[in-house]
N, C-alpha and C positions, 0 to 999 in steps of 0.2 A: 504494500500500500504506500511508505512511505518512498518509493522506487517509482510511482506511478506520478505520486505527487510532485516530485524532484522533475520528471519531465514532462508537464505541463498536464496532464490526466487528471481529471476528478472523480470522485468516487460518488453518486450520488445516493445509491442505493446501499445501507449497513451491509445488505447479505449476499448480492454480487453485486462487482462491481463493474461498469462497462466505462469503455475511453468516449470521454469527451473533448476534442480539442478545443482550448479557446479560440476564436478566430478575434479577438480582438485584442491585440498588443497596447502593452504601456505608451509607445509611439502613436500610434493611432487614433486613441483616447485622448493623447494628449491633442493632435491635431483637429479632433471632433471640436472637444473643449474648445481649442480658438476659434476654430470656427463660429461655431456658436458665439463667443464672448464679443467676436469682432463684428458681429452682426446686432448684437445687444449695445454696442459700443456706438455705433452707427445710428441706430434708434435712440438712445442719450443722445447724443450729438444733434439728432431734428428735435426734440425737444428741448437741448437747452437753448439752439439758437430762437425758436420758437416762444420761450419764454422770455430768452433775454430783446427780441424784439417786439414783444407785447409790453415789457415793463419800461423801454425806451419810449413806448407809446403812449402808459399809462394805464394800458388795458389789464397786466398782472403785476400781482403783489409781488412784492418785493422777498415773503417768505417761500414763495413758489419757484421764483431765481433759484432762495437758495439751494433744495431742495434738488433743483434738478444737474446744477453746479455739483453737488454731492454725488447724484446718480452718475454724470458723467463722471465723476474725478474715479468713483470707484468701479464703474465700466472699465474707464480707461487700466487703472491698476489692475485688475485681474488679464484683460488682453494681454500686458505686459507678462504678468507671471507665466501664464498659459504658453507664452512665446518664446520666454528663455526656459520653462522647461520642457517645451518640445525639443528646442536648441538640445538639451542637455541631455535628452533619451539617445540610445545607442540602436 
């Protein structure tokens, strides 16, 4: 069992066990992840300009700036992580 699990095999059933391959690597996960983030990233971004052009207008508060100032900052941050540790998969 622990021979099965060392190369990449799961055991799902206690009383036989049959091979499962993962098909989806730490690498590719990670590349999902960005993807996804840089699309989240992208959507912050028409919202914050969208807010910060309504509150240049008058039309949004000012607590709603900051809010989405926030969503971008931490969009933006995780794109980042997502991207240096896809960098960093082998």
């Amino acid at each position: 069992m622990a021979e099965q699990v060392a190369k990449g095999l799961f055991c799902l059933d206690p009383g036989g066990c049959s091979a499962y391959y993962s098909a989806m690597t730490l690498k590719s996960a990670a590349v999902f992840a960005l993807i996804g983030m840089a699309l989240a990233s992208f959507l912050a971004a028409a919202v914050f300009l969208r807010d910060l052009s309504g509150m240049i207008g008058g039309a949004v508060a000012e607590v709603e700036f900051v809010k989405s100032s926030i969503l971008l900052l931490a969009a933006l941050s995780l794109t980042v992580f997502f991207f240096v540790f896809h960098r960093a998969q082998r």
